[in-house]
ChimeraX commands (.cxc) that place a marker at each C-alpha (Angstrom):
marker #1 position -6.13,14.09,23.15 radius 0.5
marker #1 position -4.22,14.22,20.05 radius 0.5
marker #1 position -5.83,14.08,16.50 radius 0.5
marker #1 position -3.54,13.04,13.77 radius 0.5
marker #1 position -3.67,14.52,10.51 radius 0.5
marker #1 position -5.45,12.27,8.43 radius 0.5
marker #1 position -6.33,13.90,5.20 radius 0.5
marker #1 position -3.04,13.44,3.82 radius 0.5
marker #1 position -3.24,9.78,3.47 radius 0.5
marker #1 position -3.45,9.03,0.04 radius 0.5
marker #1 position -5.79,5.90,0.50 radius 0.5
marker #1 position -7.11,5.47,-3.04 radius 0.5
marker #1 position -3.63,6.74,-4.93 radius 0.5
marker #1 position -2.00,4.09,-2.83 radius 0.5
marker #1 position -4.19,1.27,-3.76 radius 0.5
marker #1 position -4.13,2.70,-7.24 radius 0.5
marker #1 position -0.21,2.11,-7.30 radius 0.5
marker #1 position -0.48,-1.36,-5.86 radius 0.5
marker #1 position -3.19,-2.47,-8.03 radius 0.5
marker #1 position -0.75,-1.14,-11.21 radius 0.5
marker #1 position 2.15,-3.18,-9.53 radius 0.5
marker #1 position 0.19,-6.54,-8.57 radius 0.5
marker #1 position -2.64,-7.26,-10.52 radius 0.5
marker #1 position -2.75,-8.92,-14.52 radius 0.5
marker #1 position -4.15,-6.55,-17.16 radius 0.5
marker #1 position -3.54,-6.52,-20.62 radius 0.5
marker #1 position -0.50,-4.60,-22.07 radius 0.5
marker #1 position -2.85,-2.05,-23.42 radius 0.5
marker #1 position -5.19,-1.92,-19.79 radius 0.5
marker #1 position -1.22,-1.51,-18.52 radius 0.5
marker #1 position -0.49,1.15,-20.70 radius 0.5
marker #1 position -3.79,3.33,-20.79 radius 0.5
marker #1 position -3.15,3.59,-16.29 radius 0.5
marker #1 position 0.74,3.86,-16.74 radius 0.5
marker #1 position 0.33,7.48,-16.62 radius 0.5
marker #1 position -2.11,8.03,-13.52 radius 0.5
marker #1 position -0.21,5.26,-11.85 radius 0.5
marker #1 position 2.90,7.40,-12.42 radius 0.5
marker #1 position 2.03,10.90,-11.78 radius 0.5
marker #1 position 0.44,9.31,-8.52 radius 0.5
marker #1 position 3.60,7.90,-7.18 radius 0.5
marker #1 position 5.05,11.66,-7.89 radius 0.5
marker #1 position 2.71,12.93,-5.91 radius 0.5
marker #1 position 2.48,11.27,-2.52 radius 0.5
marker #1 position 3.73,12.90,0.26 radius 0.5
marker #1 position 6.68,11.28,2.44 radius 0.5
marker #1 position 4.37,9.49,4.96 radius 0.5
marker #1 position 2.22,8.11,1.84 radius 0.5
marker #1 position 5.71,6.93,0.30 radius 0.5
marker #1 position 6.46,4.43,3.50 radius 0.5
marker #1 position 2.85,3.25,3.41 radius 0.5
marker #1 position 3.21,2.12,-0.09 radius 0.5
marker #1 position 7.01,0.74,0.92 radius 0.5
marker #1 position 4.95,-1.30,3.35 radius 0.5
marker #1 position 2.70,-3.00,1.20 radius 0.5
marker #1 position 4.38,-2.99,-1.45 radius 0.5
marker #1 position 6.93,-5.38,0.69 radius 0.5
marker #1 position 4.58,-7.71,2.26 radius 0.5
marker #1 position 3.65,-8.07,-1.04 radius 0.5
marker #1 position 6.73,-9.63,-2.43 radius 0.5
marker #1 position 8.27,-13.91,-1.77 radius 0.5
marker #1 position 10.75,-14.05,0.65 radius 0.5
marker #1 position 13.73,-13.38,-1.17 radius 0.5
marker #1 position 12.76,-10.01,-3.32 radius 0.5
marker #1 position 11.53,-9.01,0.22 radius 0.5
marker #1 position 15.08,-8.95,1.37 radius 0.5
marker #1 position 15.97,-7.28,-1.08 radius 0.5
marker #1 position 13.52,-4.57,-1.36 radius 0.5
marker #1 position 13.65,-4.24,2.30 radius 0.5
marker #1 position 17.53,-3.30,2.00 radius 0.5
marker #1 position 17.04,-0.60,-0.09 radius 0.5
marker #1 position 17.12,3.00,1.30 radius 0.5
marker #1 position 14.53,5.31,0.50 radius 0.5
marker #1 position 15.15,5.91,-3.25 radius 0.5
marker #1 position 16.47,2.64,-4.09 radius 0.5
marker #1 position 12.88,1.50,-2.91 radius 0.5
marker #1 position 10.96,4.48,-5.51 radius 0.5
marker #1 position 13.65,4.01,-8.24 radius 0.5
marker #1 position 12.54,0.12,-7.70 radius 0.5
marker #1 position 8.68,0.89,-7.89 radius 0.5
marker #1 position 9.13,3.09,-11.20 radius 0.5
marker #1 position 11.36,0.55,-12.53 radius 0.5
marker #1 position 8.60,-2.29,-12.35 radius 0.5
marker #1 position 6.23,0.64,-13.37 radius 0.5
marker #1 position 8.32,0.91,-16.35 radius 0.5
marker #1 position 9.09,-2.59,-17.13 radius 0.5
marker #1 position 5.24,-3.41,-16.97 radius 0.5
marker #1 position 4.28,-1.12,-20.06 radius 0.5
marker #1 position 7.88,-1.98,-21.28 radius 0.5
marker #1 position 9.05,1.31,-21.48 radius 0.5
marker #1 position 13.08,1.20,-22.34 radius 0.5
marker #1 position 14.12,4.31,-20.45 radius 0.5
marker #1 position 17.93,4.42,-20.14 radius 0.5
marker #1 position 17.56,5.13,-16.66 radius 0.5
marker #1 position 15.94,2.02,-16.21 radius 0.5
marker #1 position 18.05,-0.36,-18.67 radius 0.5
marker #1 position 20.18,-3.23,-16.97 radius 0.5
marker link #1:1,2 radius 0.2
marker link #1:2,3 radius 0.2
marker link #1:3,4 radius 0.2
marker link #1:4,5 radius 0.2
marker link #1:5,6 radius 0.2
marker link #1:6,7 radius 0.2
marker link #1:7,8 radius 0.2
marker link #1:8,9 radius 0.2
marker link #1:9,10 radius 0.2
marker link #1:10,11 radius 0.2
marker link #1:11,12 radius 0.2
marker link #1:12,13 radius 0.2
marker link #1:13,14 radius 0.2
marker link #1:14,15 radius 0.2
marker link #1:15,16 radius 0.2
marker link #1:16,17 radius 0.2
marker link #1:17,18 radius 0.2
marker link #1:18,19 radius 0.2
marker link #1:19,20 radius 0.2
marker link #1:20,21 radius 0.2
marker link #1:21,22 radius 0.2
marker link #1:22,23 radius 0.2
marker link #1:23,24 radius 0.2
marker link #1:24,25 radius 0.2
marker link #1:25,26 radius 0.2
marker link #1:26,27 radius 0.2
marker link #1:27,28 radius 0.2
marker link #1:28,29 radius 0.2
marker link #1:29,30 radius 0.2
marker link #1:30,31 radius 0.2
marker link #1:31,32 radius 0.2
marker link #1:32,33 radius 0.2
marker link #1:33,34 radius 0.2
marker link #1:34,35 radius 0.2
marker link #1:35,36 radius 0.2
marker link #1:36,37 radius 0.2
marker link #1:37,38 radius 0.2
marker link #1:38,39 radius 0.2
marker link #1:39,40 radius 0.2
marker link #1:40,41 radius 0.2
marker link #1:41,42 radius 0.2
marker link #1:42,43 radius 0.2
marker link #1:43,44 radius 0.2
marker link #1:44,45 radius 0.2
marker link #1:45,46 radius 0.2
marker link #1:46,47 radius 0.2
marker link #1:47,48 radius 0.2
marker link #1:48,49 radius 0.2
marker link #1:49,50 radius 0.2
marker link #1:50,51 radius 0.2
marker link #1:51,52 radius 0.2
marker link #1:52,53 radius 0.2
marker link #1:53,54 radius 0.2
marker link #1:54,55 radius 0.2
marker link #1:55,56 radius 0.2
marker link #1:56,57 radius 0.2
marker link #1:57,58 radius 0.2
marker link #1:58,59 radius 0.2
marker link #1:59,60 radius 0.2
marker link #1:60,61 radius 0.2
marker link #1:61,62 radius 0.2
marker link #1:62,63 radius 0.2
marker link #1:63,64 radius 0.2
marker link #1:64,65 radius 0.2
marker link #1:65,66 radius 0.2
marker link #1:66,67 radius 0.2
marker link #1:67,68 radius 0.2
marker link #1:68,69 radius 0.2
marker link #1:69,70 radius 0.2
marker link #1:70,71 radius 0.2
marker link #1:71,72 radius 0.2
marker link #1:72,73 radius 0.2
marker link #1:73,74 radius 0.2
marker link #1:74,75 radius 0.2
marker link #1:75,76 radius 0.2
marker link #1:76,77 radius 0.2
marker link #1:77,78 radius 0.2
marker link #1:78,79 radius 0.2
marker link #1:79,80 radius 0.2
marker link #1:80,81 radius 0.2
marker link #1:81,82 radius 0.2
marker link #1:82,83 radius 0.2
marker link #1:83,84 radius 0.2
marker link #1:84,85 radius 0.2
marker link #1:85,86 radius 0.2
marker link #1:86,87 radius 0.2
marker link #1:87,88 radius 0.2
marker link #1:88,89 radius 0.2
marker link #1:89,90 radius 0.2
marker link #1:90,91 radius 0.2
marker link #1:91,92 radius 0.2
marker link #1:92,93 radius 0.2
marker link #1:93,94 radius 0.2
marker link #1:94,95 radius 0.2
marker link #1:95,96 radius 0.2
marker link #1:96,97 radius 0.2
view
């Protein structure tokens, strides 16, 4: 019997990230996590990455679902740190419309 390799799952990062993307705070609640939230979404490993792609999208209405959903694998992290970004409302040229 196989045993998958479980200790890689980022289980609390992963929540962390979701709970940054999903849930009210203050601006200055926002901005004190920014940085954890951040470094954590560095940090995961690829399998952790398509975890958070998946609830991050049954997160979202219909339409941004779609959309999110069509992305490749960056377009769906550049996507997550832009809404990371937009939340503290950092104005990184990378980000800017």
């Amino acid at each position: 019997m196989y045993h998958y390799q479980t200790q890689d799952i980022f289980d609390q990062e992963i929540d962390f990230i979701l709970r940054f993307l999903f849930e009210y705070d203050t601006p200055e609640q926002k901005q004190k996590s920014f940085d954890q939230a951040h470094a954590l979404l560095q940090q995961l490993d690829l399998a952790s990455h398509y975890l958070l792609f998946s609830l991050v999208k049954e997160r979202l209405p219909r339409r941004a679902k779609l959309l999110f959903a069509a992305e490749d694998y960056t377009g769906k992290n550049e996507v997550i740190e832009e809404v990371m970004h937009h939340w503290v409302g950092h104005h990184n040229s990378q980000y800017a419309a």
